[in-house]
C-alpha positions as CSV (number, residue, x, y, z in Angstrom):
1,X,22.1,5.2,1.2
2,X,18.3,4.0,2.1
3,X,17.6,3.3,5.6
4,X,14.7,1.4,6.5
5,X,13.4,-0.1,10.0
6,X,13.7,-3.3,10.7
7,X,10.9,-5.4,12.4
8,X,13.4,-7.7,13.6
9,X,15.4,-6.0,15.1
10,X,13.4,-3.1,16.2
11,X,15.7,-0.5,14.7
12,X,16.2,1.7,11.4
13,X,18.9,0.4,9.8
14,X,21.7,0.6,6.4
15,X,19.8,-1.1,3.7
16,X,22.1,-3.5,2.7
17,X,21.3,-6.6,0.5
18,X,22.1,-10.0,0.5
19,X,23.7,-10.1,-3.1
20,X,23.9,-6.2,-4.1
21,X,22.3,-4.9,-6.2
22,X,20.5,-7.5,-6.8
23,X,17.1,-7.3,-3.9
24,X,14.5,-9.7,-3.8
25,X,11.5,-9.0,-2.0
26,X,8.1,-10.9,-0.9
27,X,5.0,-9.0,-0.1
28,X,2.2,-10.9,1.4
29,X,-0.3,-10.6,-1.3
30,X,-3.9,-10.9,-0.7
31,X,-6.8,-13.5,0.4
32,X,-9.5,-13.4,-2.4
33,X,-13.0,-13.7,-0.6
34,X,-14.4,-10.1,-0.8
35,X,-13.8,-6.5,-2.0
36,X,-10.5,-5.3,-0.6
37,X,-10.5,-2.3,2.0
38,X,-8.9,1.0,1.6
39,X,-6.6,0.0,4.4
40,X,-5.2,-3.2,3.1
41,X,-4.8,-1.3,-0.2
42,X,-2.3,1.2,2.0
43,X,-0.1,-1.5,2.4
44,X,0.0,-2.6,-1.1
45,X,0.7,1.2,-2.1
46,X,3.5,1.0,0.8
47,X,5.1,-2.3,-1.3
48,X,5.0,-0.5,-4.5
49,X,6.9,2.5,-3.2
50,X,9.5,0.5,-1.7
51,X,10.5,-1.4,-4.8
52,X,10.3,2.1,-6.6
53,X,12.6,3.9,-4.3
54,X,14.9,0.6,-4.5
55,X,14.9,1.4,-7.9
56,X,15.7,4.9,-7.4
57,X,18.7,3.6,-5.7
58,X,19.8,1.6,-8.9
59,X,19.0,-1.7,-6.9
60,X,17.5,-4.8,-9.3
61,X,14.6,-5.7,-7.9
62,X,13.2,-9.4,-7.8
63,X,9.3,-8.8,-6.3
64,X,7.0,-11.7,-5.7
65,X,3.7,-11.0,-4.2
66,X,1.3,-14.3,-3.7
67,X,-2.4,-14.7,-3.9
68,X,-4.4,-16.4,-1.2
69,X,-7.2,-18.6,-3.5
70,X,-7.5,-21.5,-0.6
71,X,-8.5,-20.2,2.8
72,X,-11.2,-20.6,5.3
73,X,-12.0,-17.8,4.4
74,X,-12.9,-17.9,0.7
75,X,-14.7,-22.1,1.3
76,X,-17.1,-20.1,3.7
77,X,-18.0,-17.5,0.9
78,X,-18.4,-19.8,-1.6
79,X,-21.2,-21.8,0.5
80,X,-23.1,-18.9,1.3
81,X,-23.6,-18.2,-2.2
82,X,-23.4,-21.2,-3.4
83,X,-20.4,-20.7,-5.4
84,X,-17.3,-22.5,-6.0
85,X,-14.2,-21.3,-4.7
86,X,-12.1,-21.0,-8.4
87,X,-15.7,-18.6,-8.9
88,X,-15.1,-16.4,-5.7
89,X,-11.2,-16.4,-5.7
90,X,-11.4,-15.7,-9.5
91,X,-14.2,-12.9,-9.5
92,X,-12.0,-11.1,-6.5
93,X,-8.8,-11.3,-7.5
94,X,-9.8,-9.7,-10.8
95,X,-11.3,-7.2,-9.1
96,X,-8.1,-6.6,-6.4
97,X,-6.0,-6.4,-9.9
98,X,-8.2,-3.4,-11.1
99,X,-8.1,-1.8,-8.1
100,X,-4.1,-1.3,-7.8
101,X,-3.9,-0.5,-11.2
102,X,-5.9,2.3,-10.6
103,X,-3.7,3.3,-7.6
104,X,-0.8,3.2,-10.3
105,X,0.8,-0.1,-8.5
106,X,2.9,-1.6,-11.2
107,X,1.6,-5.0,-11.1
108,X,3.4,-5.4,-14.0
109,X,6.6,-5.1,-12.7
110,X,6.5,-8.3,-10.3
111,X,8.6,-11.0,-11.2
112,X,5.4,-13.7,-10.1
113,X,1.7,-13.7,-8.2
114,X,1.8,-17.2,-7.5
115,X,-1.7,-18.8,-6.4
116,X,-1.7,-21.2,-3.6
117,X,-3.7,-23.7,-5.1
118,X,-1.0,-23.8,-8.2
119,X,2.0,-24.8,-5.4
120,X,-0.6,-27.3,-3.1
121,X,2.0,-30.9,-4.2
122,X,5.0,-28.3,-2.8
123,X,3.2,-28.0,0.0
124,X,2.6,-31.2,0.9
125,X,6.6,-31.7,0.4
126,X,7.5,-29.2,2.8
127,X,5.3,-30.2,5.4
128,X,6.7,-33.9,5.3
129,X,10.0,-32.7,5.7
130,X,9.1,-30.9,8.8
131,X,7.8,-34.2,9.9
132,X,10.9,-36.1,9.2
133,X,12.6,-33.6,10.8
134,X,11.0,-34.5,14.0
135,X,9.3,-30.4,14.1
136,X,5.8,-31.5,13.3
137,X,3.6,-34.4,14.5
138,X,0.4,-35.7,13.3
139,X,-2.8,-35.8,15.1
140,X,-6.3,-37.2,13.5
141,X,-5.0,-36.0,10.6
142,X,-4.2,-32.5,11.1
143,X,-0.1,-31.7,10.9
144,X,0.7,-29.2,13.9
145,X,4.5,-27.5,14.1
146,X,5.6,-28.0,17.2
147,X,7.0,-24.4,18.6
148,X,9.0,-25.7,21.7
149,X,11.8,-27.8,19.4
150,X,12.7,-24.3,17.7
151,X,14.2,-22.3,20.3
152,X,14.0,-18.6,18.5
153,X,10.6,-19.1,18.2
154,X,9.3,-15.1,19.1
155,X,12.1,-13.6,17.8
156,X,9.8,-11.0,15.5
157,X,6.8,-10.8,17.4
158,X,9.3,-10.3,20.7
159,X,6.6,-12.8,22.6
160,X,7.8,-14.3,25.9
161,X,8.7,-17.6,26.6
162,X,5.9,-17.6,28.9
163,X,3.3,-16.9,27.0
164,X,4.0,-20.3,24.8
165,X,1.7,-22.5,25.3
166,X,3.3,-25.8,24.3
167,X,1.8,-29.1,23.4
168,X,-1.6,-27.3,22.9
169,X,-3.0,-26.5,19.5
170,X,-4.7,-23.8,17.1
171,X,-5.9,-25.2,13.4
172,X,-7.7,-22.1,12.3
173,X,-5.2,-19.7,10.6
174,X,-6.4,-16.2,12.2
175,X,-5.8,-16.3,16.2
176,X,-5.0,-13.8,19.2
177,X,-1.3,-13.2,20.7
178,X,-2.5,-15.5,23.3
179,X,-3.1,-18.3,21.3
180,X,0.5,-18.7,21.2
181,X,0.2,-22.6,19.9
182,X,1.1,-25.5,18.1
183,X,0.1,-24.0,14.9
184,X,-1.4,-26.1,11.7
185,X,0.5,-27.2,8.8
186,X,-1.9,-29.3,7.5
187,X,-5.2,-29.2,8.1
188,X,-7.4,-32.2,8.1
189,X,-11.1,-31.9,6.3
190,X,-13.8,-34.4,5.6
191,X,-14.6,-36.0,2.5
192,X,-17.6,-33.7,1.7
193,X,-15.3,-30.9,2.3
194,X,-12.7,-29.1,0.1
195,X,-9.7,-30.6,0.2
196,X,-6.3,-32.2,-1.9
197,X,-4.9,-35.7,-0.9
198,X,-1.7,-36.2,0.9
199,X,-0.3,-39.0,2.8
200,X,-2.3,-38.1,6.1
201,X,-5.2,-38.2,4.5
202,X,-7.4,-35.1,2.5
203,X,-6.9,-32.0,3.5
204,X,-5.9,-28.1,3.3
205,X,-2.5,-26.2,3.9
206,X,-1.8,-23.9,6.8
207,X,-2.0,-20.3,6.1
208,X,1.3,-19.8,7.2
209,X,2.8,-22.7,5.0
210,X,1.7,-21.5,2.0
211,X,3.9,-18.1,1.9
212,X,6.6,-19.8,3.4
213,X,6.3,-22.4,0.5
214,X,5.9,-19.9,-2.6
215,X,8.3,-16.9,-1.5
216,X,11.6,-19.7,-1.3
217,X,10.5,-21.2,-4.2
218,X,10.8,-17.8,-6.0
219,X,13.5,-16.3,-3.9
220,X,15.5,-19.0,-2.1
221,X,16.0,-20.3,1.1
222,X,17.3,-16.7,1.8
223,X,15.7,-13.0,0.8
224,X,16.4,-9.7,1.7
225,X,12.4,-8.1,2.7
226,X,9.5,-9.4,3.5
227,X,6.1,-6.6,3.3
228,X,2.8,-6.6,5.1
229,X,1.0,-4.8,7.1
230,X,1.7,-5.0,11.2
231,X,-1.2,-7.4,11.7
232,X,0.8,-9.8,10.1
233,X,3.7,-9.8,12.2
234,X,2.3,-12.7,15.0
235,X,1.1,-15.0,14.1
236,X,1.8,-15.2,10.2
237,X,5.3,-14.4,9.7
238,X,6.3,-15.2,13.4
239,X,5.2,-19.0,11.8
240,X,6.8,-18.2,8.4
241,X,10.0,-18.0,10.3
242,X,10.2,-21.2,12.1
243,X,9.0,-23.4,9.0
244,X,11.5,-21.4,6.6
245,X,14.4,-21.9,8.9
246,X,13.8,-25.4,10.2
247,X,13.3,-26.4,6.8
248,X,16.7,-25.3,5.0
249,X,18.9,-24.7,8.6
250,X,19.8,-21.5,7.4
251,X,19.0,-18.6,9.4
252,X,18.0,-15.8,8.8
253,X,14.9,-16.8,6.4
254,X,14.5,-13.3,5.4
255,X,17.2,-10.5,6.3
256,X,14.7,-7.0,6.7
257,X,11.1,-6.9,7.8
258,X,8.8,-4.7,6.7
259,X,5.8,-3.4,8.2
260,X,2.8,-0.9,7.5
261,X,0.6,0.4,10.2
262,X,-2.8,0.1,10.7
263,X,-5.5,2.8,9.0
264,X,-8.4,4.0,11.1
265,X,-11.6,5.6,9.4
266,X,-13.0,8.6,11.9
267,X,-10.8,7.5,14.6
268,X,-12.2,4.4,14.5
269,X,-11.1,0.4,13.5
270,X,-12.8,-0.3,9.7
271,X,-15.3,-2.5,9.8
272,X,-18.4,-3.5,7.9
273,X,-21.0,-3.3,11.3
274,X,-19.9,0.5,11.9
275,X,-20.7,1.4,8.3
276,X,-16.9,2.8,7.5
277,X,-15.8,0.1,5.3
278,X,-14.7,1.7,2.3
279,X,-13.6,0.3,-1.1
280,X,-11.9,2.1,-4.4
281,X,-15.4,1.1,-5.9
282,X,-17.0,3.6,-2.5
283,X,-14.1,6.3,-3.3
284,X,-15.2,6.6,-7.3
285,X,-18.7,6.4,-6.5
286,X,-18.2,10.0,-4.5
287,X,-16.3,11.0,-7.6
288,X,-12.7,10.9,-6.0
289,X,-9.8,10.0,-8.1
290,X,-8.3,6.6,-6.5
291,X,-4.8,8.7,-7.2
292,X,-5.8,10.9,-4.6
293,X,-6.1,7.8,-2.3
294,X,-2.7,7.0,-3.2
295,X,-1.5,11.2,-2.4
296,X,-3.1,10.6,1.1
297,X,-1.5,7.3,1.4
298,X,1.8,9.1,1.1
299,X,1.2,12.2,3.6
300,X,1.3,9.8,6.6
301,X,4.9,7.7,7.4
302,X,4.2,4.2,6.2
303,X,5.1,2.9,10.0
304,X,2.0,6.0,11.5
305,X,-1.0,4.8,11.9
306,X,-3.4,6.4,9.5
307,X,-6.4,8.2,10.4
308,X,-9.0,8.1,7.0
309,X,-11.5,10.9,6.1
310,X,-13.4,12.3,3.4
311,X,-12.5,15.5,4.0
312,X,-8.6,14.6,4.0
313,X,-9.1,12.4,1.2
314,X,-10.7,15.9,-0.7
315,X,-7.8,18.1,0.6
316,X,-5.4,15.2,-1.1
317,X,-7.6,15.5,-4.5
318,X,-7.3,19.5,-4.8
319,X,-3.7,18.8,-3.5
320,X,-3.0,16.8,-6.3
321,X,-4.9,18.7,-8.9
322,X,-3.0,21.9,-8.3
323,X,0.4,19.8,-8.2
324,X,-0.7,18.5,-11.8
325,X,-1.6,22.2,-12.9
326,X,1.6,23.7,-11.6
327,X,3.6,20.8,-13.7
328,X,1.1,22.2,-16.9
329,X,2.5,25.4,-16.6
330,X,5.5,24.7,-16.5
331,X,5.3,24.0,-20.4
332,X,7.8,21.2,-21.6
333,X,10.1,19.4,-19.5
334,X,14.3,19.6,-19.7
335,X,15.9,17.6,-16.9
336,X,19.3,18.6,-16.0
337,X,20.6,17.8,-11.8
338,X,18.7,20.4,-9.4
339,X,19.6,20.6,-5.7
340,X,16.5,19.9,-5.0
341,X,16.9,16.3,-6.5
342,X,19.7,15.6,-3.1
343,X,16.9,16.9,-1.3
344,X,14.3,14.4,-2.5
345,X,16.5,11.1,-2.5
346,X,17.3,11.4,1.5
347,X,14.1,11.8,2.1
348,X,12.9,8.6,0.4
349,X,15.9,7.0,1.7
350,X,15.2,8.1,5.0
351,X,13.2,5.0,6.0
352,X,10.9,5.9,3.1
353,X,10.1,9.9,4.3
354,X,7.3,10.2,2.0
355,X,6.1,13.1,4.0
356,X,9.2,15.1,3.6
357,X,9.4,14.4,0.0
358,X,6.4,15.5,-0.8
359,X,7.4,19.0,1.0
360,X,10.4,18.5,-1.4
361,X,8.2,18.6,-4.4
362,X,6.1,21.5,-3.2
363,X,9.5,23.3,-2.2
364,X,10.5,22.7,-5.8
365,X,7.2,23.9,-7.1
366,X,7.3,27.2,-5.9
367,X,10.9,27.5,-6.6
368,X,12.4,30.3,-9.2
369,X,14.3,27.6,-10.7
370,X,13.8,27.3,-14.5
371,X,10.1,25.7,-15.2
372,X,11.4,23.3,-17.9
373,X,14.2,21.9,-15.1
374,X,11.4,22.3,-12.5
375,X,9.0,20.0,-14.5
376,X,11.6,17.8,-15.8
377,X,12.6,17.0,-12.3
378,X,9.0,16.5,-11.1
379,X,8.7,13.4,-13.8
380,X,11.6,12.2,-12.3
381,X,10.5,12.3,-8.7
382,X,6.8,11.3,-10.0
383,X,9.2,7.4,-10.7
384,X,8.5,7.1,-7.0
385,X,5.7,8.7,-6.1
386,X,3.9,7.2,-8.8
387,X,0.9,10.0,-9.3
388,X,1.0,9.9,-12.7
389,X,2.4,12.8,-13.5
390,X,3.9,12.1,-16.8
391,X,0.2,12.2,-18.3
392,X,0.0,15.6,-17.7
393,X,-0.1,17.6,-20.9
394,X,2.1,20.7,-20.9
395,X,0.0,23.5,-21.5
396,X,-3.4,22.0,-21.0
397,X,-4.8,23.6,-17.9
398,X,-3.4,27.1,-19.6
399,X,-5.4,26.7,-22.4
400,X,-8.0,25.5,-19.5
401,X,-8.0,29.0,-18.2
402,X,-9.0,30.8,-21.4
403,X,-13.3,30.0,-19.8
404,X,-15.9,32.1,-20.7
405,X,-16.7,34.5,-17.8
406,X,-20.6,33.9,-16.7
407,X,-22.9,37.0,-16.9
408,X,-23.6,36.9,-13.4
409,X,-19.9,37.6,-12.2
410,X,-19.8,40.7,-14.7
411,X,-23.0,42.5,-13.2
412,X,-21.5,42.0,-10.0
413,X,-18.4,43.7,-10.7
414,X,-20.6,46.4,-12.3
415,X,-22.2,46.6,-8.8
416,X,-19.3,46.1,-6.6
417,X,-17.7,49.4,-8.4
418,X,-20.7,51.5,-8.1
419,X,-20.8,50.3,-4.4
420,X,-17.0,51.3,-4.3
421,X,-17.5,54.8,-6.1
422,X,-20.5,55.7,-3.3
423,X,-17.5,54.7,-0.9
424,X,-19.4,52.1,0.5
425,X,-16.6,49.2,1.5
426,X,-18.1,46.7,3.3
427,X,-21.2,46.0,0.9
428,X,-18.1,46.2,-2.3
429,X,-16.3,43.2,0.2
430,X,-19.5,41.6,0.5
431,X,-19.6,41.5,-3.4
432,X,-16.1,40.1,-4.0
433,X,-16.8,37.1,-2.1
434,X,-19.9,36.3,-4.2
435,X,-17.5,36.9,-7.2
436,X,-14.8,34.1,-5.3
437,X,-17.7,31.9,-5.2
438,X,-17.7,31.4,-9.1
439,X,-14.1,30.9,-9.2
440,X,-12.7,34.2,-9.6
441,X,-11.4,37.2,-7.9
442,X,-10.7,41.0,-8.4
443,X,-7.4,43.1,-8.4
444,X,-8.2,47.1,-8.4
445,X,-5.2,48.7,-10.0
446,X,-4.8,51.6,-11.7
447,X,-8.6,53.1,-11.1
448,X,-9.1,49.2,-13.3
449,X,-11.0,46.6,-11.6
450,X,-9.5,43.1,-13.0
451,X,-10.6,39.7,-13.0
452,X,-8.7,36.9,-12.9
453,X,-8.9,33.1,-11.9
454,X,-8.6,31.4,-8.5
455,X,-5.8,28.9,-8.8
């Protein structure tokens, strides 16, 4: 049974869904104003595995994941280059959708992507029944929540009562734990500004309104997980919570919390003024396989924080290579129940051990198990891990192997066994490692010297 840890209540706990099996799931999609960063992208790898090891379990998965077009964010863009925001939200997200389809994140498999912008009259809706409800209040405008008429307010973030600061106010979307305010619902703008009309006048949603908005309109007033990344816990989904719950009286708005930690690059916080800002466009451009992003993404527990390098990122690439030349050997695939398989599934269900199931698959690997069982249970555990491996040709890197040895490595065998007859050791070790350089090594059996491949 999958196990997963709970934001809420701060503790791993029985996955157990609202209406089994049926799951339904809302991952917090992205804002569209600029290239997305390999962190970010860690979270969206983290979504993808979850609804794949839901569906390992047999579970029928309902995922929504929104996208962001309407944001302070994406207006101040699209004035600096003098733009419209449909132009920047459009050229980005188009450029966020090739990037997780080259982590393998099966897009396709969402049930929507709503776009804020397509949901703004829903909005407006919501909002004035937050109003009539007597939990939100107009001023010049601007619609605020008021957090000291909902009483749980906290409950995910675990913020104390004293650190509210009721009956002040905060209309930008992104603030610090100790802006702990009257949050926006509605934000007013001027008439040269972008903006939709409403009965307070023109303006912008809230942030924190729009998810709340498109995940019940997809899901209900009630879901089983919501997926970001920890950043998002306070304020967004601390606000998500009080609008959800006030709105339909039904409590909880969303039964299991997901979150994914924070990635650091070199030890240190990504960011575009240290130089360590790093795209999937940055990780082709040094000739990396964005699947060997997605390998590294899985050698760290989802909840660790994740320290980035180059040089981890090129252990994960020669990682994966040799995983996708073992499953060549192994010639066609049979799949018939391995131990090995038990092994794998508590891993994954073990609040989604990816580490530990990757040591599975390597246990597997160098198993004396039958190859065709070995390789037919590696395309099954490949449904999670999601590394492509069912594009691997069987045979391929044998017939890879068959290379044309260069001249240079046979003239120094020649002069590694003349060095070797003259008894003369160290020089003849000297020699082999030249010969490891070019991809090969030697075996001296039977008087022979023999050549064969580094693997």
């Amino acid at each position: 049974m999958l196990r997963i840890y709970n934001t809420l209540t701060r503790k791993i706990e029985k996955f157990q869904p609202i209406n089994p099996p049926d799951v339904k799931m809302y991952t917090c999609g992205p804002t569209v104003y600029d290239y997305m960063h390999i962190g970010n992208l860690r979270t969206f790898v983290l979504s993808d595995t979850l609804q794949r090891v839901l569906e390992y379990n047999g579970f029928n998965v309902k995922a929504v994941e929104n996208i962001t077009d309407i944001d302070d964010k994406i207006i101040n863009k699209a004035k600096d280059e003098n733009n419209t925001i449909e132009e920047i939200a459009d050229k980005f997200t188009k450029i966020f959708l090739e990037d997780v389809k080259k982590l393998n994140i099966k897009t396709e498999k969402l049930a929507a992507t709503p776009k804020a912008t397509e949901y703004i009259k829903k909005m407006v809706a919501y909002v004035a029944d937050l109003v009539k409800k007597g939990f939100a209040y107009e001023e010049k405008g601007s619609i605020y929540f008021d957090i000291s008429k909902f009483p749980n307010y906290g409950k995910l973030s675990q913020l104390e009562k004293r650190e509210l600061k009721t009956g002040s106010k905060v209309l930008a979307d992104n603030y610090e734990k100790d802006n702990v305010r009257d949050f926006a619902l509605w934000k007013s703008v001027g008439e040269d500004e972008v903006g939709f009309d409403s009965p307070w006048g023109k303006g912008r949603p809230g942030w924190h309104i729009e998810c709340a908005v498109m995940s019940q309109e997809f899901l209900g007033n009630k879901f089983d997980i919501h997926l970001g990344g920890v950043d998002l816990i306070f304020p967004h989904h601390e606000n998500e919570i009080a609008q959800a719950e006030v709105k339909t009286g039904e409590s909880p708005f969303v039964k299991y919390w997901v979150h994914g930690a924070h990635m650091l690059v070199d030890g240190k916080k990504m960011s575009k003024s240290l130089n360590n800002f790093y795209t999937i466009e940055d990780i082709e451009k040094r000739k990396f396989d964005p699947l060997a992003l997605r390998y590294l993404y899985l050698q760290t527990h989802f909840r660790q924080e994740m320290n980035f390098t180059f040089g981890a990122l090129d252990g994960a690439q020669k990682t994966l290579n040799r995983l996708k030349e073992e499953l060549s050997l192994m010639g066609e695939s049979k799949y018939e129940y391995l131990e090995t398989e038990r092994d794998f599934y508590d891993a994954i269900n073990d609040d989604l051990n990816m580490p530990k199931a990757l040591a599975v698959v390597w246990d597997l690997v160098n198993s004396k198990d039958d190859p065709a069982l070995k390789a037919g249970a590696l395309l099954k555990f490949d449904k999670v891990l999601g590394l492509r491996l069912d594009k691997v040709i069987p045979g391929e890197k044998k017939k890879e192997r068959e290379v044309i040895i260069p001249k240079e490595v046979f003239e120094l065998v020649k002069k590694r066994e003349g060095l070797r007859k003259e008894k003369r050791y160290h020089l003849a070790d000297q020699i082999r490692h030249k010969i490891r350089k070019f991809g090969f090594d030697v075996e001296d059996r039977d008087g022979e010297t023999k050549l064969k491949p580094i693997s």
